[in-house]
MOPAC internal coordinates of N, CA, C and O (Angstrom, degrees):
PM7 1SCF
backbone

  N    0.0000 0     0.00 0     0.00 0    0    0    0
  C    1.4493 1     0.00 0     0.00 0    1    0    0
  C    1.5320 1   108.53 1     0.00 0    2    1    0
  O    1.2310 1   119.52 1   -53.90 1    3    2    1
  N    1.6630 1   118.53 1   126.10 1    3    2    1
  C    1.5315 1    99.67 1   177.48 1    5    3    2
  C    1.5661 1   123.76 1   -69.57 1    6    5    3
  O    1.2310 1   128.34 1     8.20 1    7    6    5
  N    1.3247 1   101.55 1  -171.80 1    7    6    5
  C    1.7899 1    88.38 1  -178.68 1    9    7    6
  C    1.7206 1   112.42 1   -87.86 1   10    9    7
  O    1.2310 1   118.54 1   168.03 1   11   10    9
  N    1.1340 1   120.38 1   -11.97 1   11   10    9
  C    1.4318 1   108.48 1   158.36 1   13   11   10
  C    1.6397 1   127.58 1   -61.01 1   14   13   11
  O    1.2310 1   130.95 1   161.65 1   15   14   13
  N    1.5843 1    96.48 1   -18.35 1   15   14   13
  C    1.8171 1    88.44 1  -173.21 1   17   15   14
  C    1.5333 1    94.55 1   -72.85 1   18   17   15
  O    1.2310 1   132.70 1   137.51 1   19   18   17
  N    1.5613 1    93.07 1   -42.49 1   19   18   17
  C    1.7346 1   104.98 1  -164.36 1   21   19   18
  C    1.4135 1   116.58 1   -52.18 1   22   21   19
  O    1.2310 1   116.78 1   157.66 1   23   22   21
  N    1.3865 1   123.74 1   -22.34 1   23   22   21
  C    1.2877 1   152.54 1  -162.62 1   25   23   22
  C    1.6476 1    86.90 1   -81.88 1   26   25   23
  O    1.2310 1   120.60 1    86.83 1   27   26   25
  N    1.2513 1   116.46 1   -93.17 1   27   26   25
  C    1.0573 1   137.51 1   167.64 1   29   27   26
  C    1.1580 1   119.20 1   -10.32 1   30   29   27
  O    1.2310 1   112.35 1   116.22 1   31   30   29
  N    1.8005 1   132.04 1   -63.78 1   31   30   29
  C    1.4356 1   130.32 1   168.89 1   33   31   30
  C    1.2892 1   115.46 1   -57.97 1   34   33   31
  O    1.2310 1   122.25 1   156.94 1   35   34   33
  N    1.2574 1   113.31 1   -23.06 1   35   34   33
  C    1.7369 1   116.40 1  -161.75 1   37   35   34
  C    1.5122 1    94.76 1   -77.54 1   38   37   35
  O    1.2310 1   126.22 1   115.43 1   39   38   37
  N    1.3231 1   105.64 1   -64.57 1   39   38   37
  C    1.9454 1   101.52 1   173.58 1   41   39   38
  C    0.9352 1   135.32 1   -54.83 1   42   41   39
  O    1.2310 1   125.20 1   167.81 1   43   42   41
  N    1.5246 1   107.61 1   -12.19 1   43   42   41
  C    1.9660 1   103.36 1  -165.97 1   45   43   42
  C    1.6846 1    86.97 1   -92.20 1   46   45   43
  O    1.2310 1   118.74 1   172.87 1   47   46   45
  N    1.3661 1   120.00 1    -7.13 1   47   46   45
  C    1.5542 1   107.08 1  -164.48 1   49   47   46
  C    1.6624 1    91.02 1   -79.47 1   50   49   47
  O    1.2310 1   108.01 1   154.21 1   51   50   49
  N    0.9112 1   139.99 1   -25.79 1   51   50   49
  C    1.3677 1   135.57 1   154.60 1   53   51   50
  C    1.6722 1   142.10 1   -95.83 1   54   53   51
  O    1.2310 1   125.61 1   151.15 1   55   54   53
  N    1.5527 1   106.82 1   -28.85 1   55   54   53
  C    1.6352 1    90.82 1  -167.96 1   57   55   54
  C    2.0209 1    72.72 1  -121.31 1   58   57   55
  O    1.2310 1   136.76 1   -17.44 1   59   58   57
  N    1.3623 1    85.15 1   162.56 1   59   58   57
  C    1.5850 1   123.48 1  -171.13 1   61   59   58
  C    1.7296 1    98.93 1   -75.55 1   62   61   59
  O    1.2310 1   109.60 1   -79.21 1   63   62   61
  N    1.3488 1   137.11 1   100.79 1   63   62   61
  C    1.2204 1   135.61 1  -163.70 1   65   63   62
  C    1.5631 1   105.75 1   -98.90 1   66   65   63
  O    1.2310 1   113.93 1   -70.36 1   67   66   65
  N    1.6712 1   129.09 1   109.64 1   67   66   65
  C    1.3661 1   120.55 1   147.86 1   69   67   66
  C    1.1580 1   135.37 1   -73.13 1   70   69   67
  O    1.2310 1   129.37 1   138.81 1   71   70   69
  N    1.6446 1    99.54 1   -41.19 1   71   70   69
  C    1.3710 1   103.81 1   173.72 1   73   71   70
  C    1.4197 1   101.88 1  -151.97 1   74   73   71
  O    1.2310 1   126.63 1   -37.36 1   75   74   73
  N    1.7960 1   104.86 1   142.64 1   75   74   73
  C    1.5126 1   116.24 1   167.76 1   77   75   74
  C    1.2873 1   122.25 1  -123.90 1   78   77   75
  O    1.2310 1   118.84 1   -52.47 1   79   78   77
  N    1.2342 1   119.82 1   127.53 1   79   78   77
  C    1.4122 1   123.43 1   168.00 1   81   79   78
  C    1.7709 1   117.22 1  -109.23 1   82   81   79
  O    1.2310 1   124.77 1   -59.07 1   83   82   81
  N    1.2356 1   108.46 1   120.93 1   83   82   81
  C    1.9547 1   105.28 1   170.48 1   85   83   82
  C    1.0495 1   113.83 1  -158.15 1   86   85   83
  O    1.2310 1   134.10 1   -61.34 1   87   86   85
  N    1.7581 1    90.35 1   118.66 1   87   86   85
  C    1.7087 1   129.04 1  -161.05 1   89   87   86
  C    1.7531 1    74.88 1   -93.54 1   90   89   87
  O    1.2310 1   134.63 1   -28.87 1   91   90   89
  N    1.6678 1    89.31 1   151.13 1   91   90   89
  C    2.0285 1   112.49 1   178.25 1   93   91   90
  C    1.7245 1    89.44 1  -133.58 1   94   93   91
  O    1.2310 1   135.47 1   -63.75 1   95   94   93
  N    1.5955 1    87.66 1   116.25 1   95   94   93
  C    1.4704 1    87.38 1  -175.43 1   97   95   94
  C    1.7249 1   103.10 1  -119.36 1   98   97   95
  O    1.2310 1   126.52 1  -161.68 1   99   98   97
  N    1.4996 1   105.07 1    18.32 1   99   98   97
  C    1.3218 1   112.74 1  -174.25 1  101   99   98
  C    1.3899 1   109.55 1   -57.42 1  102  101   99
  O    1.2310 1   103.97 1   164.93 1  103  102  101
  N    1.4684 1   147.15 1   -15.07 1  103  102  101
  C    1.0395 1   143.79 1  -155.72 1  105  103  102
  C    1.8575 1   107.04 1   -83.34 1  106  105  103
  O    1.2310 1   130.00 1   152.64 1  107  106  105
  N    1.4534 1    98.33 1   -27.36 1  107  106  105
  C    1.0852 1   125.88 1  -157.51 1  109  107  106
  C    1.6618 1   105.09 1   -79.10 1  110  109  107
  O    1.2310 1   127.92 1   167.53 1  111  110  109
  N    1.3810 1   102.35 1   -12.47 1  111  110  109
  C    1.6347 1   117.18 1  -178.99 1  113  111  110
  C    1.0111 1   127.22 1  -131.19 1  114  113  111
  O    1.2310 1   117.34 1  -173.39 1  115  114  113
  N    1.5965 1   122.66 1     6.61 1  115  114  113
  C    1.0728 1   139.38 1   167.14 1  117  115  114
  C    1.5899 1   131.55 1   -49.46 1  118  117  115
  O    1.2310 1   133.18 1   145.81 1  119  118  117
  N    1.4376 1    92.13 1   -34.19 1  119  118  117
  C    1.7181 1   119.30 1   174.04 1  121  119  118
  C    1.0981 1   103.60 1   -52.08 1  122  121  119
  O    1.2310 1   115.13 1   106.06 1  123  122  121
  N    1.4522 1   126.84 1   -73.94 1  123  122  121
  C    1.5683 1   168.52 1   -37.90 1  125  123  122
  C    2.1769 1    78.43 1  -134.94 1  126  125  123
  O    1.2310 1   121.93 1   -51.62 1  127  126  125
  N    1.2868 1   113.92 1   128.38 1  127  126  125
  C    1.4118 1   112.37 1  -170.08 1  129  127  126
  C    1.9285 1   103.76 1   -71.72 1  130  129  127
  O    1.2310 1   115.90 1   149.62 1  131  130  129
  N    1.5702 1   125.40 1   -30.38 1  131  130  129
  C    1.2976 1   138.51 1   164.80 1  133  131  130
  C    1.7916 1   103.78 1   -82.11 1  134  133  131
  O    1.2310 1   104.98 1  -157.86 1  135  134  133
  N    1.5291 1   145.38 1    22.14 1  135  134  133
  C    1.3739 1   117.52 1   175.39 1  137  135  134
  C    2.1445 1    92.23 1   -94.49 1  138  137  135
  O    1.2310 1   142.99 1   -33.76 1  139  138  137
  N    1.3322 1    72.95 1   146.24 1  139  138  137
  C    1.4352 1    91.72 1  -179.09 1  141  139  138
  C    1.3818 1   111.96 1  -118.56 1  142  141  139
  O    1.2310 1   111.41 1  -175.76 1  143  142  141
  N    1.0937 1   133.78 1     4.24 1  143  142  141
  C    1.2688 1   146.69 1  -177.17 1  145  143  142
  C    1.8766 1   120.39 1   102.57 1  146  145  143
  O    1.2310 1   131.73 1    17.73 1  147  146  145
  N    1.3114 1    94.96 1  -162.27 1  147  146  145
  C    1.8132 1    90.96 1  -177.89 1  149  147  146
  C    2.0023 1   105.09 1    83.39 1  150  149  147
  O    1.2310 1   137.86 1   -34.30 1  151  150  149
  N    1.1565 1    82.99 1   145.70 1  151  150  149
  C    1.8060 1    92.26 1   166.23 1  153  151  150
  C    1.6453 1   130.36 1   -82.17 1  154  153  151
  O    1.2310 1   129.04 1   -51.49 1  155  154  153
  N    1.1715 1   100.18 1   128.51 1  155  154  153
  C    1.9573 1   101.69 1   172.61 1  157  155  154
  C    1.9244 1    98.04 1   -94.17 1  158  157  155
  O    1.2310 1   137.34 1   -53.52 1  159  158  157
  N    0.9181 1    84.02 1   126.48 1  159  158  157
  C    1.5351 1   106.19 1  -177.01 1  161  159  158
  C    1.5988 1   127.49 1  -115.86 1  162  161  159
  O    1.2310 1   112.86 1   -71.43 1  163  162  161
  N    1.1593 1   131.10 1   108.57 1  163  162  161
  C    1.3671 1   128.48 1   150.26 1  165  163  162
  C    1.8212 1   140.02 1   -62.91 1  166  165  163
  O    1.2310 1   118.09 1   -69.02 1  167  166  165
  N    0.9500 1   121.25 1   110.98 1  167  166  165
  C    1.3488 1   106.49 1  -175.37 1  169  167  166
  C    1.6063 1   101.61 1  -127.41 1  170  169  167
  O    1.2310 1   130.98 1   -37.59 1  171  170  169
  N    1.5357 1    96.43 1   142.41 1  171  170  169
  C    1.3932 1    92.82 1   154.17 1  173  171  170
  C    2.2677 1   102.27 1  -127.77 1  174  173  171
  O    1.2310 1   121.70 1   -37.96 1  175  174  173
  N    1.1440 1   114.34 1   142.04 1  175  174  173
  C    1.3086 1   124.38 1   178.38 1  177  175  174
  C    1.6869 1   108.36 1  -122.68 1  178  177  175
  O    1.2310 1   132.87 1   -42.25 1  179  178  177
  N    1.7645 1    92.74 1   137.75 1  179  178  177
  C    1.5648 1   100.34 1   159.87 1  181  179  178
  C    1.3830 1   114.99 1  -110.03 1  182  181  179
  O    1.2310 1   114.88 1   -35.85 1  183  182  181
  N    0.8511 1   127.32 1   144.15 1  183  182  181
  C    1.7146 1   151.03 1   160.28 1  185  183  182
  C    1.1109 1   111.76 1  -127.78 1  186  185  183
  O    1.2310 1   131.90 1   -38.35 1  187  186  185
  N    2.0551 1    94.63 1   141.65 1  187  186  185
  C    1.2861 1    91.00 1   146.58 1  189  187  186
  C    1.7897 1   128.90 1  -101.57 1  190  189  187
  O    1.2310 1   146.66 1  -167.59 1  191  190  189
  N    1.1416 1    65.73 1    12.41 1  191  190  189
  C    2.0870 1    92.80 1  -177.98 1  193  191  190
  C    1.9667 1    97.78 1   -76.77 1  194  193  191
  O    1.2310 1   117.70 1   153.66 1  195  194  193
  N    1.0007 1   121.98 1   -26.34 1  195  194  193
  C    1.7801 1   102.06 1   163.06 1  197  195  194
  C    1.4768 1   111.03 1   -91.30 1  198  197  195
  O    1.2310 1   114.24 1  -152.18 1  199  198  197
  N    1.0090 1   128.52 1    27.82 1  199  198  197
  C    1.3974 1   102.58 1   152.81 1  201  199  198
  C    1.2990 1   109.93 1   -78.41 1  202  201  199
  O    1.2310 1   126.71 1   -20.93 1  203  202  201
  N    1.3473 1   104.70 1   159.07 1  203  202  201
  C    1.7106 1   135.14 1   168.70 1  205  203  202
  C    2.2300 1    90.65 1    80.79 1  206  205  203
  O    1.2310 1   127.06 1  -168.54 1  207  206  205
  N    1.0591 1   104.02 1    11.46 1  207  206  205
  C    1.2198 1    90.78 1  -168.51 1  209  207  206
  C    1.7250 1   124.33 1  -124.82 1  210  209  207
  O    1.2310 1   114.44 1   -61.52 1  211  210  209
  N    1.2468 1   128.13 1   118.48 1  211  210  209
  C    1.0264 1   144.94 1  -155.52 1  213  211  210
  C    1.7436 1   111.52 1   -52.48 1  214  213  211
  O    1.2310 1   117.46 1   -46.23 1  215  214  213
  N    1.4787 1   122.44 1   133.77 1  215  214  213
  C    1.5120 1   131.08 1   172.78 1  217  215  214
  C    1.4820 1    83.42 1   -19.15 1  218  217  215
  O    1.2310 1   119.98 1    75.03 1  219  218  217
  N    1.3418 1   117.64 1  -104.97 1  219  218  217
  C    1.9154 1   134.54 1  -163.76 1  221  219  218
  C    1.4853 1    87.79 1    -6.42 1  222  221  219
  O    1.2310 1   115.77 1   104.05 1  223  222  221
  N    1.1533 1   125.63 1   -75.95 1  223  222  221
  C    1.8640 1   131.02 1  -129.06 1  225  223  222
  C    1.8689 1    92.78 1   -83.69 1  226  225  223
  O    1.2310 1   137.33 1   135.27 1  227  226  225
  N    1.2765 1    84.03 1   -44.73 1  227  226  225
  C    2.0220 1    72.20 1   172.17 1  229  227  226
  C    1.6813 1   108.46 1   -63.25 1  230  229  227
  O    1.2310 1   115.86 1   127.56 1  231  230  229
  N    1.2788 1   125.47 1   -52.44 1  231  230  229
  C    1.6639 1   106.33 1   173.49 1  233  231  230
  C    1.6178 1   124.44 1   -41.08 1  234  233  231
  O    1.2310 1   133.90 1   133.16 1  235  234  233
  N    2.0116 1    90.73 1   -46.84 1  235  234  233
  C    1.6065 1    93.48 1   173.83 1  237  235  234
  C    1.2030 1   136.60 1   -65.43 1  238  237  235
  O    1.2310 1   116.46 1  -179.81 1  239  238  237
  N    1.2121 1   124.33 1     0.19 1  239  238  237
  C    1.2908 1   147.64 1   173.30 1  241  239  238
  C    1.3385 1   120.73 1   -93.19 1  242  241  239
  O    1.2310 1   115.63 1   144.74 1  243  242  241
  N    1.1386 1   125.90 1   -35.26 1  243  242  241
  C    1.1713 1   147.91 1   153.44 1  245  243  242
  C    1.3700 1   127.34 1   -66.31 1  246  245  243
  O    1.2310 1   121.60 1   169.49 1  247  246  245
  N    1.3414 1   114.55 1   -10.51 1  247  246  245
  C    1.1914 1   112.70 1  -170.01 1  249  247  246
  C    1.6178 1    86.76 1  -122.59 1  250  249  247
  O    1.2310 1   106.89 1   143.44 1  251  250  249
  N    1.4605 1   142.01 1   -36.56 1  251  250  249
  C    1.6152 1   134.90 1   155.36 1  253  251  250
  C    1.3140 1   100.24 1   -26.53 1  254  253  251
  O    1.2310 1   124.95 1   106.73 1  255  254  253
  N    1.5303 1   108.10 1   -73.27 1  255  254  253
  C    1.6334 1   105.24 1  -175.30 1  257  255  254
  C    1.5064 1   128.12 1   -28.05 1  258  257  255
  O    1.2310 1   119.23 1   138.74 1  259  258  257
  N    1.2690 1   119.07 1   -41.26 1  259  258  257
  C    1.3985 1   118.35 1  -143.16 1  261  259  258
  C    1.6327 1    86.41 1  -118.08 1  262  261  259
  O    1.2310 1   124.16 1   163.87 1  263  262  261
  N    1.0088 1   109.63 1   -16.13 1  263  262  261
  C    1.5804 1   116.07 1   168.69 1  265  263  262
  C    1.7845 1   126.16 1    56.36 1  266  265  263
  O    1.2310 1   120.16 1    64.34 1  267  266  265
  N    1.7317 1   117.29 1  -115.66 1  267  266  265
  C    0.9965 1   118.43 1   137.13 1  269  267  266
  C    1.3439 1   132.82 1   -27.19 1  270  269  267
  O    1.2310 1   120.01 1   107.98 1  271  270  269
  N    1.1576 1   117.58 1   -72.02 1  271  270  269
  C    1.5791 1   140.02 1  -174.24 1  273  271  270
  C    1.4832 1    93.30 1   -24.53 1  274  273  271
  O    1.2310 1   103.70 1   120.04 1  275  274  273
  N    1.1770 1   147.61 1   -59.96 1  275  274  273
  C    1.5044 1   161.34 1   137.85 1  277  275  274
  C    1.4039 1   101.86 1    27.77 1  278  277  275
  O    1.2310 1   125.41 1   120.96 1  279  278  277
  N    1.2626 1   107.21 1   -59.04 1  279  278  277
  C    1.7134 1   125.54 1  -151.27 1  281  279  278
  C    1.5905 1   103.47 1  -105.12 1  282  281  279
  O    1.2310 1   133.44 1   145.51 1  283  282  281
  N    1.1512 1    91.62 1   -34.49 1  283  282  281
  C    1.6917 1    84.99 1   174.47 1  285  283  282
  C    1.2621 1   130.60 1  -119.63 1  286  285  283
  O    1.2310 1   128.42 1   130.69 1  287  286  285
  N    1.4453 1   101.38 1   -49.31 1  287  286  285
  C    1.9617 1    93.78 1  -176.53 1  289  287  286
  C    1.8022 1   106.66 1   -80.02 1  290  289  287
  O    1.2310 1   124.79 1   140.12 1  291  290  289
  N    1.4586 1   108.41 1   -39.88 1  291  290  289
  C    1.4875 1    97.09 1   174.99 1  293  291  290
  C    1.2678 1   122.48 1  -123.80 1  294  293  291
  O    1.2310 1   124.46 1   -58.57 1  295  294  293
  N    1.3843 1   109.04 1   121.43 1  295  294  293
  C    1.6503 1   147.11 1   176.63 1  297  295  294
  C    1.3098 1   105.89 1   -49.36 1  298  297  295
  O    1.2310 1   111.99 1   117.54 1  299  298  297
  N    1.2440 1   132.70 1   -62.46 1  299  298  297
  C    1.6611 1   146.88 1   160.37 1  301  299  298
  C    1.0836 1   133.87 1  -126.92 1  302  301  299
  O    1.2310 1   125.26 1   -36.64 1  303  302  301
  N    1.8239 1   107.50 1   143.36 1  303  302  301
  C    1.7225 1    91.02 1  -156.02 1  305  303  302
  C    1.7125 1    77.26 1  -151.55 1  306  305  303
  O    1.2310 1   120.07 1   -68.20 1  307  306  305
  N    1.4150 1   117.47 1   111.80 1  307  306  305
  C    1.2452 1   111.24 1   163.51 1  309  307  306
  C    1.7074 1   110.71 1  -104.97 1  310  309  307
  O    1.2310 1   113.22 1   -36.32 1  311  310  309
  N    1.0595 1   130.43 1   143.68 1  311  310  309
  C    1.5240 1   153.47 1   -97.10 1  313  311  310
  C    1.8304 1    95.33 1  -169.25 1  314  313  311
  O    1.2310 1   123.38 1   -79.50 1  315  314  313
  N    1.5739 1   111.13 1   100.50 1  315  314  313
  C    1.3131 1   107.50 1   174.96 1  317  315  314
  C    2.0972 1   100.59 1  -114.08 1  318  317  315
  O    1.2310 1   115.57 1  -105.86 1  319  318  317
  N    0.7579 1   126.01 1    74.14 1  319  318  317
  C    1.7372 1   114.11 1  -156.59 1  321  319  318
  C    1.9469 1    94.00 1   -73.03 1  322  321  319
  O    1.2310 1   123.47 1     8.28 1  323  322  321
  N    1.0924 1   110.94 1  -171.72 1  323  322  321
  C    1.6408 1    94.47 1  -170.13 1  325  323  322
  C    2.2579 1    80.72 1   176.23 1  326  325  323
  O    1.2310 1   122.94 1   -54.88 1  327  326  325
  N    1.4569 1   111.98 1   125.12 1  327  326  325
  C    1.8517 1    99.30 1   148.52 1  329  327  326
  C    1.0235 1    94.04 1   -96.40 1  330  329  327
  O    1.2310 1   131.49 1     5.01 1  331  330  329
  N    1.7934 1    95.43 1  -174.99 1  331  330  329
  C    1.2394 1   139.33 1  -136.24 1  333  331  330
  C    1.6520 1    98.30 1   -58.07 1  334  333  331
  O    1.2310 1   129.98 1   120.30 1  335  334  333
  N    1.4401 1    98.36 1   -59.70 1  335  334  333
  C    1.2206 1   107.17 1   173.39 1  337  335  334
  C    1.5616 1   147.31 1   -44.06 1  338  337  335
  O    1.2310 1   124.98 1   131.60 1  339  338  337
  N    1.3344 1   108.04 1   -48.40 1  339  338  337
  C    1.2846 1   143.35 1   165.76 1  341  339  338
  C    2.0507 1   110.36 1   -50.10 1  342  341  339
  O    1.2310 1   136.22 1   143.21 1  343  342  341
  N    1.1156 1    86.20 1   -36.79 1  343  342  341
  C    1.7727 1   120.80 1  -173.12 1  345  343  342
  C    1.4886 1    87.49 1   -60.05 1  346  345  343
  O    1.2310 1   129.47 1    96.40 1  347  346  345
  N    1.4353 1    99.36 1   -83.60 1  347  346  345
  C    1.7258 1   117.85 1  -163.14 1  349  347  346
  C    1.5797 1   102.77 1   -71.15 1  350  349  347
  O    1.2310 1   115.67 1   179.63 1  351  350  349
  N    1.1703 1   125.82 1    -0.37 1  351  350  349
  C    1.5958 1   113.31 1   148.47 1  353  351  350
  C    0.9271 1   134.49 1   -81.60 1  354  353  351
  O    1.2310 1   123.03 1   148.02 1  355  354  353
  N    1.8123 1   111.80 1   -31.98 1  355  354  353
  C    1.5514 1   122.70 1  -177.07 1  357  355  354
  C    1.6354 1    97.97 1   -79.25 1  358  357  355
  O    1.2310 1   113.00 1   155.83 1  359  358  357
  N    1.5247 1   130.83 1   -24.17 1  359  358  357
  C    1.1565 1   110.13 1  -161.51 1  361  359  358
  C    1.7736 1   108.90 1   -89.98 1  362  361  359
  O    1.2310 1   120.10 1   180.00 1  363  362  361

């Protein structure tokens, strides 16, 4: 299974998913004389599960989800979370 599905099941078991995006930019660090492995990751996520809820607590929530995975499969994971709303303004 790649690591986006894996990505993907791990969060939906908790936050309410409209929309997911996850860019793998690991290729890009592969060179890198310190990469040690693991994935660099882009995400952007919709919920409607962050409303009322602060930048911090949407990462922290996001980061319960994915749990382990943290420590091992992905190395870097930058984290744009966004509701419904917020969504349909930026787009």
């Amino acid at each position: 299974m790649k690591i986006e599905q894996v990505i993907r099941t791990h969060l939906e078991k908790i936050i309410t998913i409209k929309h997911l995006e996850i860019t793998d930019t690991t290729g890009k660090h592969v060179h890198h004389e310190q990469f040690t492995g693991g994935h660099h990751l882009s995400t952007i996520i919709v919920s409607k599960d962050f409303e009322n809820m602060a930048l911090i607590e949407r990462h922290q929530l996001v980061y319960h989800a994915l749990g382990a995975m943290i420590k091992k499969e992905i190395h870097a994971l930058s984290i744009k979370p966004y509701t419904l709303e917020e969504w349909k303004k930026k787009s």
